[in-house]
FIFI-377009 format. One record per residue (C-alpha): z, y, x; residue number from 1. Coordinates in Angstrom, 3 decimals. Last residue first. Example, Ala and Ser with C-alpha at 12.3 -4.5 7.8 and 13.67 -1.06 7.14 Angstrom:
BEGIN
<pt><up>7.140</up><north>-1.060</north><east>13.670</east><k>2</k></pt>
<pt><up>7.800</up><north>-4.500</north><east>12.300</east><k>1</k></pt>
END
This chain:
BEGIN
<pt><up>36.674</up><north>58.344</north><east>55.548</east><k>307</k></pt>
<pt><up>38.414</up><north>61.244</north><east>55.348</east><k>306</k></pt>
<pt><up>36.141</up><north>63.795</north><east>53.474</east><k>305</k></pt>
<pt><up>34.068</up><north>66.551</north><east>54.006</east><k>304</k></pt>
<pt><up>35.148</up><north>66.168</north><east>57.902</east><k>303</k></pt>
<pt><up>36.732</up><north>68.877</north><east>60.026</east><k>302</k></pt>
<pt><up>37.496</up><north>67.718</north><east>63.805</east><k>301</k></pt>
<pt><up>40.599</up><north>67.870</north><east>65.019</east><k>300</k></pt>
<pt><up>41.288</up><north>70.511</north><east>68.015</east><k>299</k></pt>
<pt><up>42.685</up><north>69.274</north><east>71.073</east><k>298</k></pt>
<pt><up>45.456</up><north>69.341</north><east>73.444</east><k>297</k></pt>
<pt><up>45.546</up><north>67.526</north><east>76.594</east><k>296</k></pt>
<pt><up>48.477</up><north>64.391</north><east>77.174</east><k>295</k></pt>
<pt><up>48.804</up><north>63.061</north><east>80.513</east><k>294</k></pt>
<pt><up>49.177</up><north>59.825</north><east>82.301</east><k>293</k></pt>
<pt><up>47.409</up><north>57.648</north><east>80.094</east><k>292</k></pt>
<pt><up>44.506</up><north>57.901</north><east>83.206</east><k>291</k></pt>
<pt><up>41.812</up><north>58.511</north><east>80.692</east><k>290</k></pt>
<pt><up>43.849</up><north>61.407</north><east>79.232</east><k>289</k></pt>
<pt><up>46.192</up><north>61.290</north><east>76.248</east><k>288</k></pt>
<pt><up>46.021</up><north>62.995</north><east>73.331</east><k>287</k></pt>
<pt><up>47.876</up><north>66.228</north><east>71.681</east><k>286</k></pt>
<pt><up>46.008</up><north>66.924</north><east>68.390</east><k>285</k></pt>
<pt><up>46.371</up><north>70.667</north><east>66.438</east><k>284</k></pt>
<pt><up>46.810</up><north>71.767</north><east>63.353</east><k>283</k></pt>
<pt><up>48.336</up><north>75.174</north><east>63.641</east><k>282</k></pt>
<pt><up>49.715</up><north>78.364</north><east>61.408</east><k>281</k></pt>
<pt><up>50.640</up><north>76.633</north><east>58.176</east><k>280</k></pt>
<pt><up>52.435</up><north>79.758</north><east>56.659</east><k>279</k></pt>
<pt><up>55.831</up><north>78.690</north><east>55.093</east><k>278</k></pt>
<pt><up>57.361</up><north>82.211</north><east>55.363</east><k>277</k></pt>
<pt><up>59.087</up><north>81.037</north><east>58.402</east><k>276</k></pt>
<pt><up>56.032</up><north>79.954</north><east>59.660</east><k>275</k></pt>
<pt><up>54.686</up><north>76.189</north><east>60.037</east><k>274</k></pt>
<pt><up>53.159</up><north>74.339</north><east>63.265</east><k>273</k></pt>
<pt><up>51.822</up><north>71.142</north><east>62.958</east><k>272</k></pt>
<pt><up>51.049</up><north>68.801</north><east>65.809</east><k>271</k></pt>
<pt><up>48.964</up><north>65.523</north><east>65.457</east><k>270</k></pt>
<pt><up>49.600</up><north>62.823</north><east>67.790</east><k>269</k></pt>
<pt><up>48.314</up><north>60.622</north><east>70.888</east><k>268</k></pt>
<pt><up>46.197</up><north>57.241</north><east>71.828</east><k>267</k></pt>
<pt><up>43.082</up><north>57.507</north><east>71.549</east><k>266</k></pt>
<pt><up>40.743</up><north>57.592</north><east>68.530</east><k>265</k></pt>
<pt><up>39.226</up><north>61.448</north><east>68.580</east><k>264</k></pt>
<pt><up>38.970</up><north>61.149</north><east>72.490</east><k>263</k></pt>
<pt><up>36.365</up><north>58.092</north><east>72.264</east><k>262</k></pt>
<pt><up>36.893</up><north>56.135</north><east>75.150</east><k>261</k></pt>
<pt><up>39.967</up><north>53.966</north><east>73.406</east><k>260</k></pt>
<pt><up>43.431</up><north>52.625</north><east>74.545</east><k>259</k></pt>
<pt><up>45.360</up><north>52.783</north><east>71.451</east><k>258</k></pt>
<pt><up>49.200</up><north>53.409</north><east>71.193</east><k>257</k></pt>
<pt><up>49.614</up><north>56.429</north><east>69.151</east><k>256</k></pt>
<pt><up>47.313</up><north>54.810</north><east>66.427</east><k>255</k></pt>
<pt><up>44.873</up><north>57.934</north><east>65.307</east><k>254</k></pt>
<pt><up>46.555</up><north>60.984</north><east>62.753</east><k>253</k></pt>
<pt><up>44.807</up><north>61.812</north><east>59.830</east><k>252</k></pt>
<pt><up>45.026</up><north>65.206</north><east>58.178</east><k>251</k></pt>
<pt><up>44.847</up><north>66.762</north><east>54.560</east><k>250</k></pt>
<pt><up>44.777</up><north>70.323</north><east>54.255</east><k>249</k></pt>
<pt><up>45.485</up><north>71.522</north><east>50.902</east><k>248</k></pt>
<pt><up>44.003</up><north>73.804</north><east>48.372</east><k>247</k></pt>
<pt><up>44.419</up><north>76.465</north><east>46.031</east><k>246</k></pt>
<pt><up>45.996</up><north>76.355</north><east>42.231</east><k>245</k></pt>
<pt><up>43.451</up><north>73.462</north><east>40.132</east><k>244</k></pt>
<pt><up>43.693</up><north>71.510</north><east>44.185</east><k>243</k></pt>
<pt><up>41.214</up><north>70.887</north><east>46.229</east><k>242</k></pt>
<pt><up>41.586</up><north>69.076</north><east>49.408</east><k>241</k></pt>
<pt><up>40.098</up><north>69.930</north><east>52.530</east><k>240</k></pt>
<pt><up>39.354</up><north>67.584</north><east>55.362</east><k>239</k></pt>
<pt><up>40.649</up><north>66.920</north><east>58.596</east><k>238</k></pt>
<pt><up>40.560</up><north>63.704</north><east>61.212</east><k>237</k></pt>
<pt><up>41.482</up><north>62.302</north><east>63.784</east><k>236</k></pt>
<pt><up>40.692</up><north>58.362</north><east>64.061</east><k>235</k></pt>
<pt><up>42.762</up><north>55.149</north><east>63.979</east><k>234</k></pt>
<pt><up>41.739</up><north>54.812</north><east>60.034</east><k>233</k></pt>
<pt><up>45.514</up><north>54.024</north><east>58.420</east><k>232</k></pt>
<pt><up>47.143</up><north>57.134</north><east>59.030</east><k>231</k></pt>
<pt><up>47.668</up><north>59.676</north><east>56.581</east><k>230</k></pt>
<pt><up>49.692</up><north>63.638</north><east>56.635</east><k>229</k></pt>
<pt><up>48.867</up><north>65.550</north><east>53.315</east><k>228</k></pt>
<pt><up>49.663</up><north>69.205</north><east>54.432</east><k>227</k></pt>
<pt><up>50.718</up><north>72.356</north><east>52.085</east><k>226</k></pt>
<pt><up>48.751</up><north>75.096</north><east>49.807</east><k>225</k></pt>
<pt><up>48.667</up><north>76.176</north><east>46.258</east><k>224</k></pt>
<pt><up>50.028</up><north>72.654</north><east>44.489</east><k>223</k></pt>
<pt><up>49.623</up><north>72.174</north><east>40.851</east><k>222</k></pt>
<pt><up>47.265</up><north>69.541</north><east>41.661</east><k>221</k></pt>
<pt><up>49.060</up><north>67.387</north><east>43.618</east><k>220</k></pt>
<pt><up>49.698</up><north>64.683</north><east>40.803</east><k>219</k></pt>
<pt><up>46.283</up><north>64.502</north><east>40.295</east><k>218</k></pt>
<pt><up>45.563</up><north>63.504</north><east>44.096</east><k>217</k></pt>
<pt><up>47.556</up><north>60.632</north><east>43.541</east><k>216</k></pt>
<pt><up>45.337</up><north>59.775</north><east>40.184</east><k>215</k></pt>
<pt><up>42.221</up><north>59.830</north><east>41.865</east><k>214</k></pt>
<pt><up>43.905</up><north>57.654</north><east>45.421</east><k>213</k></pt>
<pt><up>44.773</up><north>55.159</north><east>42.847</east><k>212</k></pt>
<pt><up>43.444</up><north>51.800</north><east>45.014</east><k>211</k></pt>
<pt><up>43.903</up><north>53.784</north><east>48.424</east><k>210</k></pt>
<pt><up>41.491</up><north>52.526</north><east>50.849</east><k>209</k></pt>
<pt><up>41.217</up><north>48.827</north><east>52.481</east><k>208</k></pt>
<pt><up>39.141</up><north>46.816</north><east>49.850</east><k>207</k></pt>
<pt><up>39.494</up><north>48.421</north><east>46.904</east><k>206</k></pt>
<pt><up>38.542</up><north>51.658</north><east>48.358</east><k>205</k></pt>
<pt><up>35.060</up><north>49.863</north><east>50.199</east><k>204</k></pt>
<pt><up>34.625</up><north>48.107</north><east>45.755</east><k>203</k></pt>
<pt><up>34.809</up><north>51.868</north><east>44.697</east><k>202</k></pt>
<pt><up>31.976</up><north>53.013</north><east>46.822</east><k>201</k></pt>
<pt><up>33.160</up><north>55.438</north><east>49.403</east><k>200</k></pt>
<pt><up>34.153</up><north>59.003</north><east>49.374</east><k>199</k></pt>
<pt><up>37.376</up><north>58.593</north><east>49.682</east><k>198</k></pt>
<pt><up>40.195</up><north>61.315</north><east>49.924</east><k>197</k></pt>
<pt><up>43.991</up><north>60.435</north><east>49.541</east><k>196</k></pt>
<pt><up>43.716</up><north>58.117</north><east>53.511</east><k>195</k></pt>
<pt><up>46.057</up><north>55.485</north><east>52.760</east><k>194</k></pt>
<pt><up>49.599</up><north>55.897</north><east>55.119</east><k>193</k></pt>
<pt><up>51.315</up><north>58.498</north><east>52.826</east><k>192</k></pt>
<pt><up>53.644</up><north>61.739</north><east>53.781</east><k>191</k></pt>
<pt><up>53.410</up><north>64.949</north><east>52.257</east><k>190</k></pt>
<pt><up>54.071</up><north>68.131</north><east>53.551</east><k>189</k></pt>
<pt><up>55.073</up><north>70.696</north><east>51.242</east><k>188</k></pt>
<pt><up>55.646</up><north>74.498</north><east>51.621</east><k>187</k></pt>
<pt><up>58.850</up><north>75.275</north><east>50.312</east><k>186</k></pt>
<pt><up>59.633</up><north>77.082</north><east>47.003</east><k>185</k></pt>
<pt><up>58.617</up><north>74.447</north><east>45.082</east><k>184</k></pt>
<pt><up>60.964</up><north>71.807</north><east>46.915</east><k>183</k></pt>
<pt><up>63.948</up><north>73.361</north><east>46.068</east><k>182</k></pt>
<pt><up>62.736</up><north>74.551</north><east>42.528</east><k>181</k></pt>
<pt><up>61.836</up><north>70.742</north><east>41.661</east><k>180</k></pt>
<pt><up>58.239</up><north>70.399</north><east>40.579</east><k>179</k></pt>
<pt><up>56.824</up><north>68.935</north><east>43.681</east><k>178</k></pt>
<pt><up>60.120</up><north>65.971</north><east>42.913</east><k>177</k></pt>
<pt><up>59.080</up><north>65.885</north><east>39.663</east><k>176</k></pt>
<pt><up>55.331</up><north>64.999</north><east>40.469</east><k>175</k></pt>
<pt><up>56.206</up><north>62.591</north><east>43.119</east><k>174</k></pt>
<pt><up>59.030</up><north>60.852</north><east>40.521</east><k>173</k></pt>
<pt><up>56.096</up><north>60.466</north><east>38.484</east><k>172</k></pt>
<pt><up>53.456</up><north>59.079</north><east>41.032</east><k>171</k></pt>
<pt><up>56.257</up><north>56.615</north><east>42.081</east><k>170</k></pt>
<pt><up>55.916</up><north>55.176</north><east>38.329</east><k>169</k></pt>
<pt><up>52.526</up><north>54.868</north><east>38.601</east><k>168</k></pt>
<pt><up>51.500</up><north>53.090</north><east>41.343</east><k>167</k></pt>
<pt><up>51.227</up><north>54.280</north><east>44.931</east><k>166</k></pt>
<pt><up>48.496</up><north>51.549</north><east>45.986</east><k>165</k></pt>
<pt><up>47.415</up><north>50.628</north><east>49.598</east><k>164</k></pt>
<pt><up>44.331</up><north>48.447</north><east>50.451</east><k>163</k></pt>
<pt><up>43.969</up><north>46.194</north><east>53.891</east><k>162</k></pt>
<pt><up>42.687</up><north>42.859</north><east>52.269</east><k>161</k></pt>
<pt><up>41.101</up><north>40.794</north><east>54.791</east><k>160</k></pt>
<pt><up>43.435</up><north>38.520</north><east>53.146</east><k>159</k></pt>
<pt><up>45.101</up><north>38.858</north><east>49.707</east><k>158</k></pt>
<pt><up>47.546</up><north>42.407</north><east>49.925</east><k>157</k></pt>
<pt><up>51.048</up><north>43.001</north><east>50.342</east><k>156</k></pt>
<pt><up>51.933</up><north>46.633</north><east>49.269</east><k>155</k></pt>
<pt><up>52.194</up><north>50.079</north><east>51.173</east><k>154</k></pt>
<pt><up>51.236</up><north>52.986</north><east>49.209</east><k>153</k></pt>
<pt><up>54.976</up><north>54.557</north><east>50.031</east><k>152</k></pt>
<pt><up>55.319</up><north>58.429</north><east>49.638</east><k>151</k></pt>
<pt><up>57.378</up><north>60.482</north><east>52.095</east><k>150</k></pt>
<pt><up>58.237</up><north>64.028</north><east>50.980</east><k>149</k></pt>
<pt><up>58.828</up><north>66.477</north><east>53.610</east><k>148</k></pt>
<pt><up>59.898</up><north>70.353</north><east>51.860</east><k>147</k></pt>
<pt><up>58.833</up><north>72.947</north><east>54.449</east><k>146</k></pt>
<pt><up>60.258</up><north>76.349</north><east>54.900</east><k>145</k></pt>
<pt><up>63.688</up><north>75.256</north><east>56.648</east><k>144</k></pt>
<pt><up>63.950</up><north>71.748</north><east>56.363</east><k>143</k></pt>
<pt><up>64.335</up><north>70.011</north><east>52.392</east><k>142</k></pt>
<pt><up>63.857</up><north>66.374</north><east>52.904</east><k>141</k></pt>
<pt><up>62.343</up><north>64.168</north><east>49.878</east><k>140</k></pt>
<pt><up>61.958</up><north>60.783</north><east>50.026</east><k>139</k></pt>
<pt><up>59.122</up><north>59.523</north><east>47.134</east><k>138</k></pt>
<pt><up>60.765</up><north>56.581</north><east>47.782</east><k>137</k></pt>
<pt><up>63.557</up><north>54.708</north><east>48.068</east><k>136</k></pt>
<pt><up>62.756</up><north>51.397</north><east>50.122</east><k>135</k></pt>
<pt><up>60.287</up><north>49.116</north><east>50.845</east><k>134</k></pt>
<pt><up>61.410</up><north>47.051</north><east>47.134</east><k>133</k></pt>
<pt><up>60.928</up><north>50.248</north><east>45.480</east><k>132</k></pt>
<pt><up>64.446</up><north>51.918</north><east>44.033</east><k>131</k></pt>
<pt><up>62.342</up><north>55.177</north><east>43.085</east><k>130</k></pt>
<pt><up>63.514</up><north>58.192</north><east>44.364</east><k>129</k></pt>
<pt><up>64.514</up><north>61.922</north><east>41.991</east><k>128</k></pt>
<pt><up>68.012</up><north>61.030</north><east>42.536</east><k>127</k></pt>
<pt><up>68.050</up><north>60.980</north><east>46.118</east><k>126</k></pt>
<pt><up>67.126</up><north>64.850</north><east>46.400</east><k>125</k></pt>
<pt><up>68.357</up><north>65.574</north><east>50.215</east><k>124</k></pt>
<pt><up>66.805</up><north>61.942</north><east>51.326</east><k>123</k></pt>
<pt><up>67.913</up><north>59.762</north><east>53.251</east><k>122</k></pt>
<pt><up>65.120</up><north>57.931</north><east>54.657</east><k>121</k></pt>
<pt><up>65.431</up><north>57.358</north><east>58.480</east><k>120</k></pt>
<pt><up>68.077</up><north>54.962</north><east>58.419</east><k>119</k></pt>
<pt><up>66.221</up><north>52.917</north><east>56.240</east><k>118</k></pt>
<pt><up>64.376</up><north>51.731</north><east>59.147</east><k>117</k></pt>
<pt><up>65.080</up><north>47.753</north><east>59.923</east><k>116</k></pt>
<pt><up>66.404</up><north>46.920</north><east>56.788</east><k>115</k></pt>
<pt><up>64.513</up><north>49.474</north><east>54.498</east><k>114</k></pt>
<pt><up>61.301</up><north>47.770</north><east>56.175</east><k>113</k></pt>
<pt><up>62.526</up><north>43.844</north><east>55.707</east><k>112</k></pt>
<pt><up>63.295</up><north>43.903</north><east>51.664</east><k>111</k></pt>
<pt><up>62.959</up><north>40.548</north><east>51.802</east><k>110</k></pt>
<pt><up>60.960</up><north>40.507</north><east>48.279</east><k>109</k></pt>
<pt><up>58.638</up><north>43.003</north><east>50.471</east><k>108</k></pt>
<pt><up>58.637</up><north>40.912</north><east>53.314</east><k>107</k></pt>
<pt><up>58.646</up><north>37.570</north><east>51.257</east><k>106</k></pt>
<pt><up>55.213</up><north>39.240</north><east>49.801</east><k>105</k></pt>
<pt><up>53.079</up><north>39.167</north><east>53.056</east><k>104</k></pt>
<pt><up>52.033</up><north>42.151</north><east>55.220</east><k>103</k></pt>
<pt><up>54.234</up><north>44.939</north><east>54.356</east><k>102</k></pt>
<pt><up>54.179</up><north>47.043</north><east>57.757</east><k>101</k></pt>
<pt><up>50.667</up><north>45.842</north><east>58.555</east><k>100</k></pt>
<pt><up>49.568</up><north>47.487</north><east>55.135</east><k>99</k></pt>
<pt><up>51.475</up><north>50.632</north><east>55.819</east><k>98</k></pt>
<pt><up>54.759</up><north>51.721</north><east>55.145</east><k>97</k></pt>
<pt><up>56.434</up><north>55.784</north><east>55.280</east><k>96</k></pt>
<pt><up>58.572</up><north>56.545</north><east>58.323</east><k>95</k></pt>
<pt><up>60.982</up><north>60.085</north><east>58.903</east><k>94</k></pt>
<pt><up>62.126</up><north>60.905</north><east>62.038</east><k>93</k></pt>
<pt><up>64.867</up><north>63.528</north><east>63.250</east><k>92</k></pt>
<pt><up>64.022</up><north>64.605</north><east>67.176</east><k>91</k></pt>
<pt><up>65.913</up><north>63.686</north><east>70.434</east><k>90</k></pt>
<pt><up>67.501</up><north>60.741</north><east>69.698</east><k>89</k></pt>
<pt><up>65.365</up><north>59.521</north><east>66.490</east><k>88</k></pt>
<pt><up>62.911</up><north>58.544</north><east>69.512</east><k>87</k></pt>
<pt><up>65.345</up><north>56.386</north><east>70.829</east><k>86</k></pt>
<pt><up>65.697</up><north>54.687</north><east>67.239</east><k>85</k></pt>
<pt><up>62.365</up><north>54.530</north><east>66.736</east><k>84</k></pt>
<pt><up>61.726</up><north>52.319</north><east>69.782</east><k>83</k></pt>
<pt><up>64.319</up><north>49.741</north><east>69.196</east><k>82</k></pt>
<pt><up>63.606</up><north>49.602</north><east>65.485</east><k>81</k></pt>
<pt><up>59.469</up><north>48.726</north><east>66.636</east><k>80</k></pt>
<pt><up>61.005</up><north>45.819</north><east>68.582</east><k>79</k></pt>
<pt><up>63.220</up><north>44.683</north><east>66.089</east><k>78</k></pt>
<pt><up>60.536</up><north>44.844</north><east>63.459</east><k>77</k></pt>
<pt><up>58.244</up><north>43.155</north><east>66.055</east><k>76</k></pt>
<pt><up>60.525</up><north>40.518</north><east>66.260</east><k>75</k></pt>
<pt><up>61.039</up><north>39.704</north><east>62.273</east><k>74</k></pt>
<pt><up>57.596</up><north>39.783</north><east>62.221</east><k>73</k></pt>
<pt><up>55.488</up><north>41.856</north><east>60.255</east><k>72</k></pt>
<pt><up>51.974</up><north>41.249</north><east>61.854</east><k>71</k></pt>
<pt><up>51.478</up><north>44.308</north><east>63.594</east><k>70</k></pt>
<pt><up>54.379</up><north>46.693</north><east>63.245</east><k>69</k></pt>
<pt><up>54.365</up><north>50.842</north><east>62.660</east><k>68</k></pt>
<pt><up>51.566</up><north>50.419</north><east>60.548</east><k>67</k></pt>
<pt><up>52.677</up><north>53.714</north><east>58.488</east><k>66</k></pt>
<pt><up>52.589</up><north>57.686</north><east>58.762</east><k>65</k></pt>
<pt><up>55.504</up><north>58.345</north><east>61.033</east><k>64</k></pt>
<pt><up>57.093</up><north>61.613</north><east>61.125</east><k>63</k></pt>
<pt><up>58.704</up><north>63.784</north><east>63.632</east><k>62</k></pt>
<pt><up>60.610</up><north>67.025</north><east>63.358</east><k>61</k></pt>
<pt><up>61.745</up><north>69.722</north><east>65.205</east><k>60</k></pt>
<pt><up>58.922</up><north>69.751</north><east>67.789</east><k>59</k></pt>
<pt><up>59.548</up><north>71.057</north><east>71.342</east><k>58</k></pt>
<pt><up>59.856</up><north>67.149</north><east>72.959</east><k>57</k></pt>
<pt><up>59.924</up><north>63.972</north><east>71.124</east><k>56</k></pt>
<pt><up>55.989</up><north>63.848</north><east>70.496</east><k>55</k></pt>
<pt><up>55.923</up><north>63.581</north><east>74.104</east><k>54</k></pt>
<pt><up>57.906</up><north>60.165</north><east>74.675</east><k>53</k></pt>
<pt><up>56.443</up><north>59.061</north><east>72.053</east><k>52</k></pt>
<pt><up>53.317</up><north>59.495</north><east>73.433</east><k>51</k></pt>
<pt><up>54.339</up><north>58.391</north><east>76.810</east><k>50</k></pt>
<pt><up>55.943</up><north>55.317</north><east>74.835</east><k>49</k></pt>
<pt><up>52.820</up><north>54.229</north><east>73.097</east><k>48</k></pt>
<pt><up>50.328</up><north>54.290</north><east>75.473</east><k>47</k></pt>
<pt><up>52.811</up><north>52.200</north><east>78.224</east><k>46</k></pt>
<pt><up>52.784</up><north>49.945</north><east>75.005</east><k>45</k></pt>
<pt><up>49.046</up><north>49.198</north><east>74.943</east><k>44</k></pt>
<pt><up>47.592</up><north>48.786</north><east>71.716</east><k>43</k></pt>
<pt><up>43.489</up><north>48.034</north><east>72.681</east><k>42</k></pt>
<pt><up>44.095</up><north>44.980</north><east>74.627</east><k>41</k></pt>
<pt><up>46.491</up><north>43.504</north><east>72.217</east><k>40</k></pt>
<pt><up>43.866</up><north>44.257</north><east>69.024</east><k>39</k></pt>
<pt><up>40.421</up><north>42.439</north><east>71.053</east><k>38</k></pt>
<pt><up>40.265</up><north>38.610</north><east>69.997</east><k>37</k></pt>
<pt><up>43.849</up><north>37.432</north><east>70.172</east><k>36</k></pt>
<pt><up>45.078</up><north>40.317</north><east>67.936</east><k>35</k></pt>
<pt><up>42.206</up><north>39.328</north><east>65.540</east><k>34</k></pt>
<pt><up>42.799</up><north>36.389</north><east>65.523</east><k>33</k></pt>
<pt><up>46.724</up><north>36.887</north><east>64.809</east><k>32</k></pt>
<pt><up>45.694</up><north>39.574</north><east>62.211</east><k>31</k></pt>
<pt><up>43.650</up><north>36.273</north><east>59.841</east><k>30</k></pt>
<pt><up>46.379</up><north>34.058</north><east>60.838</east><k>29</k></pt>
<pt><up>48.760</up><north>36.414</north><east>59.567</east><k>28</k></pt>
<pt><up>47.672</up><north>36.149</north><east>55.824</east><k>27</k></pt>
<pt><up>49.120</up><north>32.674</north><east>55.246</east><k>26</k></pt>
<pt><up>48.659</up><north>28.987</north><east>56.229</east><k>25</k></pt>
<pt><up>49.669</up><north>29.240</north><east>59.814</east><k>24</k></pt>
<pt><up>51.037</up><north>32.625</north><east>60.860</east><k>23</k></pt>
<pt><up>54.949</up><north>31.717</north><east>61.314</east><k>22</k></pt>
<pt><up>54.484</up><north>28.365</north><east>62.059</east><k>21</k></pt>
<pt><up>52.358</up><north>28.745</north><east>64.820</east><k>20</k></pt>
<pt><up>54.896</up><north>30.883</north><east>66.685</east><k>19</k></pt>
<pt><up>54.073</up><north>34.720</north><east>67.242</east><k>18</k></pt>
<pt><up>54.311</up><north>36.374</north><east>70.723</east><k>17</k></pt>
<pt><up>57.290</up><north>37.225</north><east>72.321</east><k>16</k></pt>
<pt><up>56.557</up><north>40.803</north><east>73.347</east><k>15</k></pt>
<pt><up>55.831</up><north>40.952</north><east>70.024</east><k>14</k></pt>
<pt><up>53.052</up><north>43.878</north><east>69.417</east><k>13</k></pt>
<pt><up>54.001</up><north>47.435</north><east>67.628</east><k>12</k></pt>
<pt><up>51.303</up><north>48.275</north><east>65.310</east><k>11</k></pt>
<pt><up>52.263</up><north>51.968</north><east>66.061</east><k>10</k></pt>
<pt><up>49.417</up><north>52.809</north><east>63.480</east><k>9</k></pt>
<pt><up>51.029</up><north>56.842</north><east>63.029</east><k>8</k></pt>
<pt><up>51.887</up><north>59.547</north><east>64.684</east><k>7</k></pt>
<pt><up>52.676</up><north>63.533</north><east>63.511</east><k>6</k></pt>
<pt><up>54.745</up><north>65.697</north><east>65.159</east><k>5</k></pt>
<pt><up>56.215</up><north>68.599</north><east>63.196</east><k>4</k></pt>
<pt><up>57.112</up><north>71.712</north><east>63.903</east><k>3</k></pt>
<pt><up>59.072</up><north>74.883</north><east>62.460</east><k>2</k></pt>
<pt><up>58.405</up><north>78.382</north><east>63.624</east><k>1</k></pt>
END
């Protein structure tokens, strides 16, 4: 049995705070009132390290589905490093961007997320990546009977702006890499911050859903079975994709630090559990109690769609 753990929407907080300068006259001002109004109250780290701390154990692989920092500073990056890196102790981690992770475009010209975490993309079919700016990507790691393939849909945006796009040359080198006999053989889970299945209006997907979620799930369609992992909603959540072969089942994780009443938005993570003959045998969520002492398992509820 092979298993994954799921989390997502770190938005790992500097302890430091942000200086003026640094969110003045740019998109940060806009998350900076919102962290002062109600986000660094709701992210707690004490969340965030007993789930991480739990996601570690009995799973043989963990991956992050985006917003692992806040506000993309150079601090939080550090910060967020600091904790990946002792999670990367006990269990091998693969990241994909989100929004937060890519907030302005010096990060991405910076190249600050393959800085701080390209140590957790090497991939076992490097030639089939895409040099992107947050790193190479679609990365592609061959484990047993799964094949994990990370795609990136994170890209600056104007503000109160939260959208992700894929674009078309990544969709390519997705759709060669799910047509390479290594992977094709495997089951495939697929990484990707965006939720890949809006019903909204177009103008809600432009806004803060993914901008060419149509032709993303296009390039899946040849696919009988597998997992589509997302963050980006801070909410559980499972829906069915079909696909022109069979279908997939496409699951959100919540922010693994939030302090919430609701049990479907807490803080916690997804669980997958996949057979030997590449069966996908259990979805389950692992989310901490009222106390944030303990973690209870729980089933995911099943949606139409993901939004």
């Amino acid at each position: 049995m092979f298993r994954i753990a799921h989390i997502s929407d770190l938005h790992v907080l500097s302890r430091t705070g942000a200086q003026w300068r640094s969110v003045l006259f740019n998109k940060r001002v806009t998350g900076y009132a919102n962290l002062l109004l109600h986000r660094g109250r709701v992210h707690r780290r004490d969340f965030l390290q007993a789930v991480l701390e739990a996601a570690s154990r009995d799973v043989d692989h963990c991956v992050v589905t985006g917003d692992i920092v806040n506000l993309a500073l150079e601090s939080e990056y550090e910060e967020a490093e600091e904790f990946l890196n002792r999670l990367a102790r006990s269990v091998e981690v693969t990241v994909v961007p989100g929004n937060h992770d890519i907030y302005l475009p010096p990060i991405l010209r910076e190249r600050r997320f393959p800085h701080h975490f390209g140590q957790f993309l090497h991939s076992d079919l490097p030639e089939l990546a895409c040099d992107l700016p947050v790193g190479p990507y679609p990365c592609v790691k061959l484990r047993g009977p799964v094949a994990i393939i990370a795609v990136s849909s994170g890209v600056p945006r104007p503000p109160f702006v939260a959208a992700g796009y894929v674009g078309a040359k990544q969709l390519a080198a997705l759709e060669a890499a799910l047509a390479h006999p290594e992977v094709a053989r495997r089951t495939p889970v697929i990484l990707i911050h965006h939720p890949p299945i809006d019903g909204r209006c177009r103008l809600a997907q432009l806004r803060d859903g993914l901008v060419d979620s149509a032709a993303f799930r296009r390039a899946l369609a040849p696919l009988t079975c597998g997992l589509v992992l997302f963050g980006h909603l801070h909410v559980r959540v499972r829906c069915c994709l079909r696909t022109t072969a069979g279908s997939l089942d496409v699951v959100g994780a919540s922010g693994a630090a939030l302090d919430h009443a609701d049990p479907s938005v807490r803080a916690g993570f997804n669980r997958y559990e996949i057979d030997e003959d590449g069966r996908i045998t259990t979805i389950e969520a692992f989310v901490l109690d009222q106390s944030g002492r303990a973690l209870e398992r729980t089933a995911i509820a099943e949606r139409p769609e993901c939004t």
